[in-house]
N, C-alpha and C positions, 0 to 999 in steps of 0.2 A: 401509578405509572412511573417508571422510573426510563428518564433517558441518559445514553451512552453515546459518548463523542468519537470517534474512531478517525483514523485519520490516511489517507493513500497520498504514497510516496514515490518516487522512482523517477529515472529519468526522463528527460523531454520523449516524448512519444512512446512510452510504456505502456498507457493506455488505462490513466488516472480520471479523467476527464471521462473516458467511455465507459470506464465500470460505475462510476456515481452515476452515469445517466443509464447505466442497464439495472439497475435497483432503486433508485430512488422513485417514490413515488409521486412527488412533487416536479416541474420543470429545476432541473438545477440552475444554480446561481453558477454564472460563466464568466471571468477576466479572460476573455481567450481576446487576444491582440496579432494581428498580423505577424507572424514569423519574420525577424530579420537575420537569425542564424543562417546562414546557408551552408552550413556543415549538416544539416537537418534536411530530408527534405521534407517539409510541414507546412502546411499552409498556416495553421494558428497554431499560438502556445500560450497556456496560462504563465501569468504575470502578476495575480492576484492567490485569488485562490478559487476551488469548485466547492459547491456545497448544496447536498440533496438531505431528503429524508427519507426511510425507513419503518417504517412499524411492523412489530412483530406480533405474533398470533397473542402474545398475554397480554398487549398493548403496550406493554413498552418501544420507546421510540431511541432511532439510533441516527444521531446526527453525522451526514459524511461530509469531512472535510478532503479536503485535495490538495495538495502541496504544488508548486510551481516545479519546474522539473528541471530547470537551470538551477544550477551552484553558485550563480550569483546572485539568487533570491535565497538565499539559505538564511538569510534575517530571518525570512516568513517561516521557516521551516521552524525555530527555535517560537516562534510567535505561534503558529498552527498547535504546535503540539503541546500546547499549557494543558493541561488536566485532561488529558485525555485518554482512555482506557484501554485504548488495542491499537497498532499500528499493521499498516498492510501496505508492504513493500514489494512493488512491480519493477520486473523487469522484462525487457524485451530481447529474447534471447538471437532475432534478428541483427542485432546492434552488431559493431566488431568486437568488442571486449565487455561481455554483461557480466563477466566476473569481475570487470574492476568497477565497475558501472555499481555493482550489490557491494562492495567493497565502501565506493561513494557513502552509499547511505546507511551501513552498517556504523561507518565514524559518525556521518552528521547526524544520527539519533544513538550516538556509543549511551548518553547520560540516561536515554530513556529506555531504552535496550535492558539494562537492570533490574527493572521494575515493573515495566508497560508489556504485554501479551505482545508477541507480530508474528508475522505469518508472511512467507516470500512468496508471492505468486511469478511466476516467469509464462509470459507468454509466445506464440510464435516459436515452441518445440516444436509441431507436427513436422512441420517446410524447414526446421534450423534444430536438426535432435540433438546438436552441439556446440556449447558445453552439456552436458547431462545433467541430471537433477545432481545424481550423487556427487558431480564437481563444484554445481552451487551447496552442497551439503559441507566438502571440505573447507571451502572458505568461512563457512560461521564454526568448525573445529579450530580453524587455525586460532580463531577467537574466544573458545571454549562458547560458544553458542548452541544452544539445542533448539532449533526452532521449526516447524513446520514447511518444510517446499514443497508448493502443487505447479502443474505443469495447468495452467487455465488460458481459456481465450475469453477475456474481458468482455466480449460485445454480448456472453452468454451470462443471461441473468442468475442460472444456476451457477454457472464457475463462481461469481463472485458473491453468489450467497454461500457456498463451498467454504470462499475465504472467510468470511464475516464470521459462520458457524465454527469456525476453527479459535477466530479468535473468543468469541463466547464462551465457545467449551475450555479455554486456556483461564479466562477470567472465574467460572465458576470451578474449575480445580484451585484455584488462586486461593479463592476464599475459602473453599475446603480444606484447604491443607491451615489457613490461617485460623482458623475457627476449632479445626485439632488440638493449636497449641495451646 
């Protein structure tokens, strides 16, 4: 059995905390604390971090981790993502500016961005079709980025088995291409 650490990103109410509790098959691990942002309207926001599990049909198990979704936990963010194999970066395209929002955490994970599989889930297109994917697609060109955007609603255990499978199928071209050489 081999397990994989993955990790969900994004900002405060992206909907980090809802996709590990819509796959995970365990009760997730929750820092969720009383909201005192009032720029937010939230009733809780993680402070810690989320963290469920996974198992997949060969048995391999996929550990999900959750990031805090304030930029002034961004310690944990550098802390969360030690050795971890895929990241999956939410956005909420509800927000007022989710292009600068994907911007945020395209710099706070620039070092792992390099190396590590991710995949943009943007949710709340159906009600907000604007920005578009293909504008969340310009922003990782302006960065020379080739990375995967789906349009998902998180509370859908398939959406985010969608993402998960995305970063998987990135990780075994990974090795593919590296086993070529």
């Amino acid at each position: 059995m081999t397990e994989y650490k993955l990790l969900f990103t994004g900002p405060m109410g992206a909907g980090k905390t809802t996709a590990i509790g819509a796959v995970s098959e365990v009760k997730p691990v929750l820092t969720d604390v009383q909201n005192t942002d009032q720029s937010v309207a939230k009733e809780r926001t993680t402070v810690g971090l989320d963290f469920g599990l996974l198992t997949l049909e060969n048995g391999d198990r996929i550990r999900l981790f959750g990031t805090p979704g304030q930029v002034r936990f961004d310690f944990l963010w550098k802390i969360l993502s030690q050795n971890v194999l895929g990241i999956v970066i939410l956005i909420d395209n509800s927000k007022p500016a989710p292009l600068d929002d994907l911007r945020v955490y395209l710099d706070g994970f620039a070092a792992q961005l390099k190396h590590v599989p991710c995949v943009i889930g943007v949710g709340r297109t159906d009600a907000h079709p604007a920005p578009s994917l293909d504008e969340f697609s310009n922003v990782l060109n302006e960065r020379g980025l080739v990375l995967p955007i789906l349009g998902v609603d998180v509370r859908l255990r398939s959406d985010v088995v969608l993402l998960i499978d995305c970063l998987l199928a990135q990780m075994e071209a990974s090795l593919f291409m590296e086993n070529k050489r």
